[in-house]
C-alpha positions as a Markdown table, in Angstrom:
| # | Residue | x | y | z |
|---|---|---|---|---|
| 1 | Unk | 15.8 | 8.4 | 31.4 |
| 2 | Unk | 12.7 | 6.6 | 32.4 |
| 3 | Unk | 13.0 | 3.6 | 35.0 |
| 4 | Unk | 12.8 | 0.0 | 33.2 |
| 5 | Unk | 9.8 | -0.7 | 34.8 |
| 6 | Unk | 8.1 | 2.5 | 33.0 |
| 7 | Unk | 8.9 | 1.1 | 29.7 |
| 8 | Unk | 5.6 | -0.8 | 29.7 |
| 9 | Unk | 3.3 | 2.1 | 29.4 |
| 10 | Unk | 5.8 | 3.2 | 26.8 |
| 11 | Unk | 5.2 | -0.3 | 24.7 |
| 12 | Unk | 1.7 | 0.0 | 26.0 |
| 13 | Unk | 1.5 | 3.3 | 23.9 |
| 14 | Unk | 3.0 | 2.2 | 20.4 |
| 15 | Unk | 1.0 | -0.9 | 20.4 |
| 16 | Unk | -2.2 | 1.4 | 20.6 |
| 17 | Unk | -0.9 | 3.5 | 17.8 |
| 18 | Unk | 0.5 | 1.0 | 15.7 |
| 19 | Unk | -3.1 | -0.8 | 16.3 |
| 20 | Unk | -5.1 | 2.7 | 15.3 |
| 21 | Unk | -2.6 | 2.8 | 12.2 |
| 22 | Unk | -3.0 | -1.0 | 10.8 |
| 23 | Unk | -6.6 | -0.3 | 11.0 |
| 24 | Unk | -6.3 | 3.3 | 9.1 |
| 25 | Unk | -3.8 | 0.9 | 6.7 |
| 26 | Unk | -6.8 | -1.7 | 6.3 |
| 27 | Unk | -9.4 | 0.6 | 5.7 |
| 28 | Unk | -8.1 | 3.2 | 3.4 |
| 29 | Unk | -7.7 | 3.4 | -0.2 |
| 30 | Unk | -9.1 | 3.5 | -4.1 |
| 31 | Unk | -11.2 | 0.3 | -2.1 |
| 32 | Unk | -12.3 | 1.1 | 1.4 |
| 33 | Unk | -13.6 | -0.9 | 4.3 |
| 34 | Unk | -15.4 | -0.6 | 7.3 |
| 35 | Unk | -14.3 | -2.4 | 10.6 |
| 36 | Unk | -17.2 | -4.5 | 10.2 |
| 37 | Unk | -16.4 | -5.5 | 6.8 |
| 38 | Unk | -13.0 | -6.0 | 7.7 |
| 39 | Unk | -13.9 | -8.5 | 10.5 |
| 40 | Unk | -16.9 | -10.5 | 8.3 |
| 41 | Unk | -13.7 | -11.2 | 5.4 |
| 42 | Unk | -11.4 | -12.4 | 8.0 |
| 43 | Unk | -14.4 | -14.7 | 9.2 |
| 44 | Unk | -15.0 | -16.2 | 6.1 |
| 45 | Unk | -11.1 | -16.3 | 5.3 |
| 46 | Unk | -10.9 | -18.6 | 8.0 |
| 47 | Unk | -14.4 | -20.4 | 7.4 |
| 48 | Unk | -16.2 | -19.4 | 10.4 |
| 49 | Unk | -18.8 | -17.5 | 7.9 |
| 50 | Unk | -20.0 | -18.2 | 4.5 |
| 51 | Unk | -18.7 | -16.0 | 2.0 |
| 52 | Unk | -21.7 | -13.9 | 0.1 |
| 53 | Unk | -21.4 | -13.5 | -3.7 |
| 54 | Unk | -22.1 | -10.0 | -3.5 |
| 55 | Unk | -18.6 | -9.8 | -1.3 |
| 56 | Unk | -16.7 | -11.2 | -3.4 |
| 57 | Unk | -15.0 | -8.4 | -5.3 |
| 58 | Unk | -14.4 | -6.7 | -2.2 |
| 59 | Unk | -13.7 | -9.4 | -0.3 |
| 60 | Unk | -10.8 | -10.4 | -2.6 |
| 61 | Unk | -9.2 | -7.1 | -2.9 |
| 62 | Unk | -9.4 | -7.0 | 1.1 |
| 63 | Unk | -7.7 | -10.3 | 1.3 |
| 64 | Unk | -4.8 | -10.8 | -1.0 |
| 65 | Unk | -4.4 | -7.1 | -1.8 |
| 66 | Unk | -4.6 | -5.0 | 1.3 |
| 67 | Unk | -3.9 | -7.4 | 3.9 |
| 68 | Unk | -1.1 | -8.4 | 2.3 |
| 69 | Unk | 0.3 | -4.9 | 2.3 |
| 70 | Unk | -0.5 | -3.8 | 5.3 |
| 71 | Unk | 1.2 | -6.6 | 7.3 |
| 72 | Unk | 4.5 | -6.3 | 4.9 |
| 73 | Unk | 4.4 | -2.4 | 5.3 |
| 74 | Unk | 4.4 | -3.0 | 9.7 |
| 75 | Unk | 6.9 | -5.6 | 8.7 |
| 76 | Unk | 9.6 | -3.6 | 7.0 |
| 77 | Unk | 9.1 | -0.6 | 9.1 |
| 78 | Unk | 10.2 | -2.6 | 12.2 |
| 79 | Unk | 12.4 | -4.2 | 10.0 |
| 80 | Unk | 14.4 | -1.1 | 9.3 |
| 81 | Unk | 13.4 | 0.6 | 12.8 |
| 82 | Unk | 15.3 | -2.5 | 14.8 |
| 83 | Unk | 17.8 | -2.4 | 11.7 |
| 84 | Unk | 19.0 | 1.6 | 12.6 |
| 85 | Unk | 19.4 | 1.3 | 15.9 |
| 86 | Unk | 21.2 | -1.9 | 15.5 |
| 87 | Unk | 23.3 | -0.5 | 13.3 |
| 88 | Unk | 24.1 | 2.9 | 15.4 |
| 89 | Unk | 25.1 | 0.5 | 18.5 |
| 90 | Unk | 27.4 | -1.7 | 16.1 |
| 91 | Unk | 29.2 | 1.5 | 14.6 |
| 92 | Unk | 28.5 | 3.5 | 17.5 |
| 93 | Unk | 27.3 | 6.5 | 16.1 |
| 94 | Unk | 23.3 | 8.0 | 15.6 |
| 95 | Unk | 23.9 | 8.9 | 11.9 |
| 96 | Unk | 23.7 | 5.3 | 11.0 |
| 97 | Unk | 21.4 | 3.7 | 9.3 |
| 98 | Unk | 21.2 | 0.9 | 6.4 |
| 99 | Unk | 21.1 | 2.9 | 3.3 |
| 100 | Unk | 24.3 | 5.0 | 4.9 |
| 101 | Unk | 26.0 | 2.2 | 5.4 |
| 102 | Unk | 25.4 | 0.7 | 2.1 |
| 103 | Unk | 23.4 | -2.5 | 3.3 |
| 104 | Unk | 20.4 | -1.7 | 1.5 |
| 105 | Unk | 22.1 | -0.6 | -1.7 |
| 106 | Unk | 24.6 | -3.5 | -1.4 |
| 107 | Unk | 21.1 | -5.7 | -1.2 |
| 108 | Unk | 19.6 | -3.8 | -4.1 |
| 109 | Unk | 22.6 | -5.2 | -6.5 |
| 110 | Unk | 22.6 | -9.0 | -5.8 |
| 111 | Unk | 18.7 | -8.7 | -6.0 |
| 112 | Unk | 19.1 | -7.1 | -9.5 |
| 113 | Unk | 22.0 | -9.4 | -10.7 |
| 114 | Unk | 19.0 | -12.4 | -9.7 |
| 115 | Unk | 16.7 | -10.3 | -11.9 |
| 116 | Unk | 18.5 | -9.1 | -15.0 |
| 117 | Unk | 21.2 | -12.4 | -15.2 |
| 118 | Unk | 19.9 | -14.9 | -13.1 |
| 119 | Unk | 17.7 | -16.4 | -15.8 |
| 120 | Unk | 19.2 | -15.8 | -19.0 |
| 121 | Unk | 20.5 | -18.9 | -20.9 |
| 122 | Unk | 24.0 | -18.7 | -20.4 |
| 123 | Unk | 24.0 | -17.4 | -17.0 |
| 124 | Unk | 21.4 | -19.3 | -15.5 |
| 125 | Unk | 23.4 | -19.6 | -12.1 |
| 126 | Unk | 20.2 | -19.0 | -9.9 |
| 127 | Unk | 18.1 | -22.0 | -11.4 |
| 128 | Unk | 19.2 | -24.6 | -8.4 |
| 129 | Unk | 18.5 | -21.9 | -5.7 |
| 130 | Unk | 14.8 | -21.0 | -7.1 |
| 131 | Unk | 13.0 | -19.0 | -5.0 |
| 132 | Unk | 15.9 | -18.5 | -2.7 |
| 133 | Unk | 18.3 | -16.9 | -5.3 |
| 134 | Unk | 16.7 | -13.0 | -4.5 |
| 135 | Unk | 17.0 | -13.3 | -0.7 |
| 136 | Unk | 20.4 | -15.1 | -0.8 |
| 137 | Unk | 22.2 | -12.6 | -3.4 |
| 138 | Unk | 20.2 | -9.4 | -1.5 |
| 139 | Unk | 21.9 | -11.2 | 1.4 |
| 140 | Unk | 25.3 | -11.5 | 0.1 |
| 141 | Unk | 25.7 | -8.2 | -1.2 |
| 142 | Unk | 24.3 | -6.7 | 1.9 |
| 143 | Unk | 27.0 | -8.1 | 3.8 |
| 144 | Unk | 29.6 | -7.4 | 1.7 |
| 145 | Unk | 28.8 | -3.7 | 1.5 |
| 146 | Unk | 28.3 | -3.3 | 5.2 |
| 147 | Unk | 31.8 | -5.1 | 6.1 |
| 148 | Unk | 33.3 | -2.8 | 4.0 |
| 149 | Unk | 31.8 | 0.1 | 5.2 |
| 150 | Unk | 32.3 | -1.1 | 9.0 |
| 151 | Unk | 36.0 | -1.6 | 8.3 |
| 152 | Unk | 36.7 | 1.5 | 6.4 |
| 153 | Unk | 35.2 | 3.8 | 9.1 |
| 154 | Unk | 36.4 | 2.1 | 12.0 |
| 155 | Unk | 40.1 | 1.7 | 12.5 |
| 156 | Unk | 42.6 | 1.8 | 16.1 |
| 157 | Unk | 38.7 | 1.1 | 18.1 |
| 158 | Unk | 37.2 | 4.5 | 16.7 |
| 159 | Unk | 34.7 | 5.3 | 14.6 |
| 160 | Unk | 35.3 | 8.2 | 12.9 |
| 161 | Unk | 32.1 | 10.1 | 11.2 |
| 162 | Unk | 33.7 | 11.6 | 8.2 |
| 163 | Unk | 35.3 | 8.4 | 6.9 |
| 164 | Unk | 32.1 | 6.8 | 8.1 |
| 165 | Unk | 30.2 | 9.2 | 5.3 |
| 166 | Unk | 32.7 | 8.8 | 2.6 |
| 167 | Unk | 32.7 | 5.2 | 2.8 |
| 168 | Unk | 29.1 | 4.9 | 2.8 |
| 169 | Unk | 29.0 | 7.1 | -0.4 |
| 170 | Unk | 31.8 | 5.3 | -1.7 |
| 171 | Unk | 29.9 | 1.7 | -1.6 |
| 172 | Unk | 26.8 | 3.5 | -2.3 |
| 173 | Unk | 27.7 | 4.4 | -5.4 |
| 174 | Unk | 29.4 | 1.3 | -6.6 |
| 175 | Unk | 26.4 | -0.5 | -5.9 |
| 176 | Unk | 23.9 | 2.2 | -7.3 |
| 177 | Unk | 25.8 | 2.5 | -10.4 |
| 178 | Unk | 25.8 | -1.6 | -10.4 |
| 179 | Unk | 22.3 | -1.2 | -10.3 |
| 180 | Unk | 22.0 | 1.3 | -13.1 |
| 181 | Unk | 24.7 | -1.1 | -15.4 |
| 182 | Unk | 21.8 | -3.9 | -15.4 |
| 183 | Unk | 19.2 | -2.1 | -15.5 |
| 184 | Unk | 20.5 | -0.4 | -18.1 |
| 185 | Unk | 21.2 | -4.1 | -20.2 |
| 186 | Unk | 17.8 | -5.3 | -18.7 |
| 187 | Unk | 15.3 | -6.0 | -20.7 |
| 188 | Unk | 11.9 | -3.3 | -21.2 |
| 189 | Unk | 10.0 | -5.2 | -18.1 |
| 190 | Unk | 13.2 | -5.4 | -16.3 |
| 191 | Unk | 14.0 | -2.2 | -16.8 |
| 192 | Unk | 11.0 | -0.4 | -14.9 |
| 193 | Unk | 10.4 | -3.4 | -12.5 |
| 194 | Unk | 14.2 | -2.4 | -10.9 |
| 195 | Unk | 13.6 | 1.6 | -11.3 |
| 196 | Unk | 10.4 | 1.1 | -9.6 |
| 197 | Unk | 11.5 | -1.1 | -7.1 |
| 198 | Unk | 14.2 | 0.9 | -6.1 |
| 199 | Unk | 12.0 | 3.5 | -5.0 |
| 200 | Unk | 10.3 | 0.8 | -2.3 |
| 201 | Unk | 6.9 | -0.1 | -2.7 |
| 202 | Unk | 4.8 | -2.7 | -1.2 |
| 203 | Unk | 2.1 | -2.8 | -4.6 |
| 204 | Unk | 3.8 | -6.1 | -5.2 |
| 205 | Unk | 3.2 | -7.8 | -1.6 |
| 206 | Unk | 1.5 | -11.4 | -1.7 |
| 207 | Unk | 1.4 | -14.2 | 1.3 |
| 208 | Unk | 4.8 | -15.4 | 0.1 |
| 209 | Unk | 6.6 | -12.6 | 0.7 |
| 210 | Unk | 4.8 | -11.7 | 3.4 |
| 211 | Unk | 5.5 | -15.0 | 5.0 |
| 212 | Unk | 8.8 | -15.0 | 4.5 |
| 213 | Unk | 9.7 | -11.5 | 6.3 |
| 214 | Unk | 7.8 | -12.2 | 9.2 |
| 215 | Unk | 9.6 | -15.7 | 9.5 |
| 216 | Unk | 13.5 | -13.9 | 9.2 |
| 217 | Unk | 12.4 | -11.1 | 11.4 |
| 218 | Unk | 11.2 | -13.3 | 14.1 |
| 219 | Unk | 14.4 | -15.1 | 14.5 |
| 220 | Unk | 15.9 | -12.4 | 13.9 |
| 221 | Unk | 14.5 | -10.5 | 16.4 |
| 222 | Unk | 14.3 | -13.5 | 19.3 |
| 223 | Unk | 18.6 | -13.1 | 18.5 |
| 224 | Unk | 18.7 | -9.7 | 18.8 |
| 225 | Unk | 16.3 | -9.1 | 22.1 |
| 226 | Unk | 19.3 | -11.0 | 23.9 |
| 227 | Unk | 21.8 | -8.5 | 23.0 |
| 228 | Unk | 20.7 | -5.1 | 24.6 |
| 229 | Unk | 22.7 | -5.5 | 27.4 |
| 230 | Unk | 25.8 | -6.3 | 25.2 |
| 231 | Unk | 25.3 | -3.1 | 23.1 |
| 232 | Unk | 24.9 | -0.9 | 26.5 |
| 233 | Unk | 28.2 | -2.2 | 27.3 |
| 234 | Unk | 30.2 | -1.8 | 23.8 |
| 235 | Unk | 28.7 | 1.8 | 23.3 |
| 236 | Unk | 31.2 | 2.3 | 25.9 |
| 237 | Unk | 33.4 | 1.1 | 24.0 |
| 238 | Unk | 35.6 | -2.3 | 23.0 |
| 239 | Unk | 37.9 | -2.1 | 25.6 |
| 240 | Unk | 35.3 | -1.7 | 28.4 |
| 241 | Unk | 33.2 | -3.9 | 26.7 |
| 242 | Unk | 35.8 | -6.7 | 26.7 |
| 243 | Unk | 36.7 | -5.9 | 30.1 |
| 244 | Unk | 33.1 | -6.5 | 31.1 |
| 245 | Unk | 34.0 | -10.2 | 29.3 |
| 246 | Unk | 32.2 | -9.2 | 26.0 |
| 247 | Unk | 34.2 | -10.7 | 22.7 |
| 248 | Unk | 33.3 | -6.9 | 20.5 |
| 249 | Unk | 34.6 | -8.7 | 17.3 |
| 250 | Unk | 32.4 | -11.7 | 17.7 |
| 251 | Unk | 29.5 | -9.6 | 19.0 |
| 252 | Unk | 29.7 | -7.3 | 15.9 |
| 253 | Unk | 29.9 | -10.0 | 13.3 |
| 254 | Unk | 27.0 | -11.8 | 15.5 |
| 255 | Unk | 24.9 | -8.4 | 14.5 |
| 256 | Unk | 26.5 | -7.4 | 11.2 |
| 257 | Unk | 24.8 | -10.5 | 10.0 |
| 258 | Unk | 21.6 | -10.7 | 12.0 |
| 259 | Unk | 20.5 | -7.2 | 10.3 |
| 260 | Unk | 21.9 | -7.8 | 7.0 |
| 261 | Unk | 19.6 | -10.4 | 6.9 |
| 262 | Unk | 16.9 | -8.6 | 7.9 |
| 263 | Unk | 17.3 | -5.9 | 5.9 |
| 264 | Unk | 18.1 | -7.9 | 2.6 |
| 265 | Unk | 15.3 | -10.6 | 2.7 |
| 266 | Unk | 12.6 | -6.8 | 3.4 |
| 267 | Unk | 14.8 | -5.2 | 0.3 |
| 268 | Unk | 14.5 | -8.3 | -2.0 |
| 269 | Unk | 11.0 | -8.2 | -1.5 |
| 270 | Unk | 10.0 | -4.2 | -1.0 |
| 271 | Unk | 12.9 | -2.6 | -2.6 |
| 272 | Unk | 15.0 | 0.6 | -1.5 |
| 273 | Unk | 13.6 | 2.5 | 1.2 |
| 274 | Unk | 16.0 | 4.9 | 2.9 |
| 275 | Unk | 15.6 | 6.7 | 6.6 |
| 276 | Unk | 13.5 | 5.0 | 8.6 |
| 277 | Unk | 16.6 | 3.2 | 10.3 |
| 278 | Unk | 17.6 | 7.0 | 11.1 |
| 279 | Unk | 15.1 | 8.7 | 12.1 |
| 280 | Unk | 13.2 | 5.9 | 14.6 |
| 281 | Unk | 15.8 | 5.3 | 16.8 |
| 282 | Unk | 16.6 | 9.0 | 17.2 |
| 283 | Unk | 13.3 | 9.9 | 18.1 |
| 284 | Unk | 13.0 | 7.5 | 20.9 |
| 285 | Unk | 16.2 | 8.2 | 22.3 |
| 286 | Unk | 15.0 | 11.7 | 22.5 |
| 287 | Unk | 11.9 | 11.2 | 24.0 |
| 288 | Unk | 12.5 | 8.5 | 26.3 |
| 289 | Unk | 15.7 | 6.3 | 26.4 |
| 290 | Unk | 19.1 | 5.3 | 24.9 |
| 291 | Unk | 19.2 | 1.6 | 26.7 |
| 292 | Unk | 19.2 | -0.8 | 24.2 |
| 293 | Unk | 17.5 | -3.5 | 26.3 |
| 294 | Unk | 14.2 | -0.4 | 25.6 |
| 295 | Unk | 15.3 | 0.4 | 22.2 |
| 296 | Unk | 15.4 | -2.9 | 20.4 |
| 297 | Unk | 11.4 | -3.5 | 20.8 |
| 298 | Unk | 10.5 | -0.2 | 20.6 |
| 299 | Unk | 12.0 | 0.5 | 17.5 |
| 300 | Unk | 10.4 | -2.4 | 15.9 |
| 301 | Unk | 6.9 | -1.1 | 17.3 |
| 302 | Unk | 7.9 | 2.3 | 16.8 |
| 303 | Unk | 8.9 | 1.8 | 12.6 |
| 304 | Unk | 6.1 | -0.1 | 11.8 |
| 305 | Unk | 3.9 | 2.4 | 13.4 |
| 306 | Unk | 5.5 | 4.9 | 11.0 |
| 307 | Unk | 5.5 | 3.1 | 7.9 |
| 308 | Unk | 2.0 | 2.2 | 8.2 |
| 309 | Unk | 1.3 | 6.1 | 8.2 |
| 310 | Unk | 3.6 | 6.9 | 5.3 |
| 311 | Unk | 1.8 | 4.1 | 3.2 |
| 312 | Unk | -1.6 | 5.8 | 3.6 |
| 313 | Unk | 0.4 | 9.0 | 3.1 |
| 314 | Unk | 1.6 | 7.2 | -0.4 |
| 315 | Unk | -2.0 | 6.0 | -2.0 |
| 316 | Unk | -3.5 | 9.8 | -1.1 |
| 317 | Unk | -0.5 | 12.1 | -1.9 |
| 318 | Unk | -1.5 | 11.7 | -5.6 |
| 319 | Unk | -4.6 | 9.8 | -5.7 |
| 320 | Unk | -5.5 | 7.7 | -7.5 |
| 321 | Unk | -2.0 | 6.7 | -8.4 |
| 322 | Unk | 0.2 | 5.7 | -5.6 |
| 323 | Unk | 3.5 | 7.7 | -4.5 |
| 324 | Unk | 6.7 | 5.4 | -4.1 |
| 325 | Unk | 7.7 | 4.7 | -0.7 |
| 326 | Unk | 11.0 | 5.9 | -0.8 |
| 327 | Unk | 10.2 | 9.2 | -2.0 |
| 328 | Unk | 8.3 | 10.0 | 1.1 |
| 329 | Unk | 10.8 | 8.9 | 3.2 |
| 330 | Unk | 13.5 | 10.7 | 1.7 |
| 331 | Unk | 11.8 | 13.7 | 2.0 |
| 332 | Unk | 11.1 | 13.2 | 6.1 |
| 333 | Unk | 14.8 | 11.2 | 6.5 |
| 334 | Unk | 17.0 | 13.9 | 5.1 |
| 335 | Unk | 16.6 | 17.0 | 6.5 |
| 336 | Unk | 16.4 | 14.9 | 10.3 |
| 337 | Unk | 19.9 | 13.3 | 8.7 |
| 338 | Unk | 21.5 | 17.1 | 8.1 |
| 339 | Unk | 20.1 | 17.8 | 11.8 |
| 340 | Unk | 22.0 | 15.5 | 13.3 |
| 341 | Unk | 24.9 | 15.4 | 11.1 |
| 342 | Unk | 24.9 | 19.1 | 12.4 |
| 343 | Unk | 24.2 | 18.9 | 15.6 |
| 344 | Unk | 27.1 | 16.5 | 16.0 |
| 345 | Unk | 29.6 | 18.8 | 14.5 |
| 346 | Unk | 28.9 | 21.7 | 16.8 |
| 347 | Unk | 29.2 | 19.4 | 19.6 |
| 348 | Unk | 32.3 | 18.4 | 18.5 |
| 349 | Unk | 31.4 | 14.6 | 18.6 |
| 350 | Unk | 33.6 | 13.8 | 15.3 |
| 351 | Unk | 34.9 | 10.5 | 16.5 |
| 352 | Unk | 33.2 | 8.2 | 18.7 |
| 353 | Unk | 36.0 | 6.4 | 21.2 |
| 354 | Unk | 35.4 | 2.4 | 20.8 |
């Protein structure tokens, strides 16, 4: 385990490659730019150039197309990067991850009850809420599904793995087949929008949206930098951590709500996408550390840095169409998940003391 004051050249290093990859992002795609190009738009975006005529095609598509993307794609990979590791402190385990643990399918279905009933005549209940009514029911059943999950798996301080799995199947499917039930009463448009939209995509991004992830994560994220030391001390578990004069129930709730609105606000506006929260955290804690206090930050660099490469990944795969998200990160996610989930079980690691 590196020395603290070594983390630096370790932050040092994702910045450069999350930098490199928002660039690639920018620059490739049915419409590509150069970095000169890139720089002239954002120049006349912000009126220090006049725009040219000729541009303005280009121009357009570079600014409330790509851009948009781009910064949502960084956003929701360290979204879900600071989201798994979170999550693995909280339940103590490194198999966790949101769509395990049902917070991004419990977040699917109150986004989809907003879409298919929110506006119909007699059930207009979202019409006071407005644009809030996605983010707040993503929110709710986010919460909802990862309480249950939490309490299910961890009983007498211990988190056990195999009720861990079944519980997170369990929710999983209530809230899939939720999501199924109204899409299958939705409407044609409704219909494909939630299919699609369950596979992730960031196709739909605008300022908005953009805006409004970037706003949650921030607090989110100022809440959560606090915290590292608190989650050293409770992965040894409650008892030493409350011994240490850390409240564990207070602490989890604190963080149980913190990411689940994270992670709902990204999945209102991106959809389902699955893995990332797994396989970011492990990585790091292979190659350099397991202290929180290092994890927290370099998870968030480390998942947008990913993301960013599996969206370039997603407009070539089958060009000119675009590959969903979730698709790619299913494919990368799953067999790491197996791997650990296996690794684990030969080391005998089947409950985790709390």
């Amino acid at each position: 385990m590196p020395e603290r004051r070594g983390y630096g050249r370790i932050y040092l290093l994702l910045t450069v490659l999350l930098a490199a990859s928002v660039l690639a992002s920018a620059a490739l795609g049915a419409f590509r730019f150069t970095p000169a190009e890139m720089f002239r738009y954002l120049l006349q975006a912000i009126g220090i150039s006049e725009p040219a005529a000729t541009d303005a095609l280009a121009r357009n598509v570079f600014l409330h197309l790509r851009l948009p993307r781009v910064i949502v794609a960084g956003l929701t990979g360290a979204v879900l990067g600071v989201s798994g590791t979170l999550m693995q402190g909280v339940f103590r385990n490194p198999i966790v991850e949101p769509g395990l643990a049902g917070t991004s399918a419990g977040a699917a279905f109150g986004a989809a009850l907003v879409f298919v009933l929110g506006e119909r005549t007699t059930l207009a209940f979202t019409q006071p809420l407005g644009t809030l009514a996605v983010p707040l029911f993503a929110f709710i059943g986010s919460f909802l599904a990862t309480m249950l999950v939490y309490r299910a798996s961890a009983s007498f301080g211990k988190v056990n793995v195999f009720t861990l799995l079944l519980a997170g199947i369990a929710v999983n499917a209530v809230c899939t087949a939720g999501t199924g039930f109204l899409s299958y009463i939705a409407r044609d448009p409704q219909a494909r929008n939630i299919t699609f939209w369950n596979l992730g995509t960031f196709t739909t991004a605008n300022w908005r949206g953009t805006i409004v992830i970037a706003v949650v994560f921030a607090i989110s994220f100022a809440a959560l930098s606090r915290h590292g030391k608190s989650l050293n001390a409770l992965m040894l578990g409650e008892d030493e951590a409350a011994s240490l004069g850390i409240d564990p129930s207070a602490l989890i709730l604190r963080l149980i709500i913190i990411n689940t609105a994270m992670v709902a606000v990204d999945t209102a506006m991106v959809g389902v996408i699955a893995f990332i929260g797994l396989v970011v955290p492990h990585i790091l804690r292979m190659l350099w550390s397991s202290d929180y206090t290092f994890l927290i930050p370099a998870s968030a660099l480390a998942g947008a840095f990913l993301m960013e490469v599996i969206d370039v990944i997603a407009r070539f795969v089958i060009s000119p169409a675009e590959l969903p998200i979730g698709i790619i990160t299913a494919v990368i996610g799953a067999p790491v998940f197996l791997w650990i989930l296996l690794r684990q079980q030969r080391a005998g690691s089947v409950v985790v003391d709390g």
